[in-house]
C-alpha positions in Angstrom: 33.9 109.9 81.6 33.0 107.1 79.7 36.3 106.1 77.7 37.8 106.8 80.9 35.8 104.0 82.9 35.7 101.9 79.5 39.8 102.3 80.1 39.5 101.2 83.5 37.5 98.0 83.3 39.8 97.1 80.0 42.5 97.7 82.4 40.9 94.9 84.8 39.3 92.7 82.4 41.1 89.3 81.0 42.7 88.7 77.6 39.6 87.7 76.2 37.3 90.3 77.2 36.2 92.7 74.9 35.0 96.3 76.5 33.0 98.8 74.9 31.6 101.8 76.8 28.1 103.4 75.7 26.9 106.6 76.9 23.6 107.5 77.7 22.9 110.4 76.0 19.2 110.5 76.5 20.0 111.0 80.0 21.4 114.0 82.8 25.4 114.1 81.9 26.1 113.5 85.6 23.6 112.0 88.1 22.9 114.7 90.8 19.7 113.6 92.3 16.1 111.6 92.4 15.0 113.3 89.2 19.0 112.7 87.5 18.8 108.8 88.5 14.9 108.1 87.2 15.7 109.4 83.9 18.6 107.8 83.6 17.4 104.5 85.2 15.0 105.0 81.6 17.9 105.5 79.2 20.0 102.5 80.9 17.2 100.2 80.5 16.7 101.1 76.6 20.2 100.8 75.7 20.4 97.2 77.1 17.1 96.2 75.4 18.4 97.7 72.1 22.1 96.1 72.3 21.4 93.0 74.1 21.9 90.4 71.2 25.6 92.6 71.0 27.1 91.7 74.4 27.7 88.8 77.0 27.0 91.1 80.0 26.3 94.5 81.2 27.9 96.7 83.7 25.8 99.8 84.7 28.5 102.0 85.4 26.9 104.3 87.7 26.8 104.1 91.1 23.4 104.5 91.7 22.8 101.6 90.0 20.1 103.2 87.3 17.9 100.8 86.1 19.7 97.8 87.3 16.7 96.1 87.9 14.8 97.0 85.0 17.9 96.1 82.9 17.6 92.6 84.5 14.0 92.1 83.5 15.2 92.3 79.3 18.4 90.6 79.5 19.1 87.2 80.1 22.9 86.9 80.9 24.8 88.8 84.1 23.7 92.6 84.7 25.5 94.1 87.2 25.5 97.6 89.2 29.2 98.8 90.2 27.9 99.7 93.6 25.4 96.6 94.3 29.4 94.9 92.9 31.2 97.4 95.5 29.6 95.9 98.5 29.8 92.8 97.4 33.5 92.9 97.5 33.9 95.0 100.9 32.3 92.5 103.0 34.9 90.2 101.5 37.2 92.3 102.8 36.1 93.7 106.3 33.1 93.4 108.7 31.6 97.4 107.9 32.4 99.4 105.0 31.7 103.2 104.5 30.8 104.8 101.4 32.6 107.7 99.7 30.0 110.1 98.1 29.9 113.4 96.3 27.7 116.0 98.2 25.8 116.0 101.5 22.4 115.8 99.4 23.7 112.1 98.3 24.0 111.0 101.5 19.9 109.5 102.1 20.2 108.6 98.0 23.3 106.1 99.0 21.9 105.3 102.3 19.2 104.0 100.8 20.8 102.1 98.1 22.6 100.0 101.1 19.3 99.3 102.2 17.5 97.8 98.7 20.8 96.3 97.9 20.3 94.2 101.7 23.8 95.3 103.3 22.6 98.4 105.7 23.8 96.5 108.6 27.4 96.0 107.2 27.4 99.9 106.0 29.1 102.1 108.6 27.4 104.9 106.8 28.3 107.4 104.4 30.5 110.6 103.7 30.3 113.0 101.3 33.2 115.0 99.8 31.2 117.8 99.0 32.5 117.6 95.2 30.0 117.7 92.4 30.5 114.5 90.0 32.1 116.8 87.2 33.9 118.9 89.6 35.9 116.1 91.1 36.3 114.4 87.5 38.1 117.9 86.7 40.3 118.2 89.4 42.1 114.6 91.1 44.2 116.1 93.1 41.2 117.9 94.9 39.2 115.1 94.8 41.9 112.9 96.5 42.4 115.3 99.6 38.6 115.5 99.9 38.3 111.6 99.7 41.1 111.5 102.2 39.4 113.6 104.8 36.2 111.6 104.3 37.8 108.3 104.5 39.4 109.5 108.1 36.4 110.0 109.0 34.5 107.2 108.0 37.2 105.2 109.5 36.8 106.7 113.0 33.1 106.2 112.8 33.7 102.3 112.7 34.3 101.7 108.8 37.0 98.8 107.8 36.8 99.5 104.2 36.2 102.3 101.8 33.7 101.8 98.6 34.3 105.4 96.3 30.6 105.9 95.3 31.5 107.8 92.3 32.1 105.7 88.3 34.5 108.1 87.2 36.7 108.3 90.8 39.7 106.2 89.1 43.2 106.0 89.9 42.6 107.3 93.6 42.6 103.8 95.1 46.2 103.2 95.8 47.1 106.8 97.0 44.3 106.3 99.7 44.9 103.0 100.8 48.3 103.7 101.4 47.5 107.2 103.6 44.4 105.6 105.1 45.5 102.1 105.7 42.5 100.3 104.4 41.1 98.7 101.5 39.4 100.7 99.0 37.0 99.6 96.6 36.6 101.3 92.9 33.4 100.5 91.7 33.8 100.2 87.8 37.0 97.8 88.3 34.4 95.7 91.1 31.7 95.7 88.6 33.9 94.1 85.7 35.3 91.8 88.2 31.9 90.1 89.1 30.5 90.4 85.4 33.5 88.1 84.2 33.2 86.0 87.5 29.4 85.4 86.4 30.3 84.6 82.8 32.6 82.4 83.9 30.7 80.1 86.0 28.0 79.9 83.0 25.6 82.0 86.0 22.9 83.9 84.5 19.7 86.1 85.5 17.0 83.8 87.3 13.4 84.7 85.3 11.2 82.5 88.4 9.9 86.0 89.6 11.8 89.2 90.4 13.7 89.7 87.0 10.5 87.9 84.8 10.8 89.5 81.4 8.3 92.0 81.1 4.9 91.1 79.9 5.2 87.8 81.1 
């Protein structure tokens, strides 16, 4: 999963953007719950505080966004969260956007996440596919008629857009937008996107409160 999202933000990235994907492997393999995210918000936040004089920025490549904020606190260039980058990008593109999830028990986890991230009201809620992370890595072709039948429905329930709330959900995008007839966001190509949009306005982390490196 993660030379496959490493492929896909080289695949989005510009000439002179070097990618390198790192796995947490002091973490859950997939992210399935409360427990899942907490340990790997711990492992996320360690691997940028050990390789932070390596890289420019980081993109958290999950899309609960583990450690986002944590991450923020050690490094002091652009750290971004690929569904925190999602939104960010559908409100761009329509007035409500829907999330795409994997199971029903994601559903308050995601919910929520529109809520810290500030863009509840302009989240027509969220739909689950009922397809474990893994399960819908293995099999596309499933995966793509259970994100179809989702989007419908997110669609009738008021949704303009579509963000897939799922890292490794790549090469779906087109195949839905052209049977559902609206834009669709993947998150790891949205995170790169703002990461190299930060770099390139010479933007970086404010340290006057929230993200103060720790101790200070």
């Amino acid at each position: 999963m993660t030379e496959e999202m490493a492929a896909a933000a080289r695949g989005v990235a510009s000439s002179a953007t070097s990618v390198e994907g790192v796995t947490a492997h002091d973490a859950p393999a997939t992210i399935e719950g409360y427990r899942d995210e907490a340990l790997a918000a711990a492992a996320v936040a360690a691997i940028v505080e050990r390789e932070a004089g390596r890289f420019d920025a980081f993109v958290i490549a999950c899309f609960g966004d583990p450690g986002l904020h944590a991450a923020r606190e050690s490094f002091g260039g652009p750290v971004v969260g690929i569904a925190e980058a999602s939104f960010m990008l559908a409100i761009a593109l329509g007035h409500r956007f829907a999330i795409l999830t994997n199971t029903a028990g994601d559903i308050p986890e995601m919910e929520e996440l529109a809520r810290r991230h500030g863009f509840a009201e302009r989240c027509a809620g969220v739909e689950a596919v009922d397809l474990g992370v893994a399960e819908a890595d293995a099999d596309r072709e499933a995966a793509l008629g259970a994100y179809e039948a989702a989007g419908r429905r997110a669609i009738a329930d008021g949704a303009e857009v579509l963000c897939l709330g799922c890292g490794p959900m790549l090469g779906l995008r087109e195949r839905l937008e052209e049977s559902l007839g609206a834009p669709v966001v993947e998150p790891v190509p949205a995170g790169v996107a703002i990461a190299e949009a930060l770099l390139g306005l010479g933007l970086a982390t404010s340290k006057l409160a929230a993200f103060r490196p720790p101790g200070r």
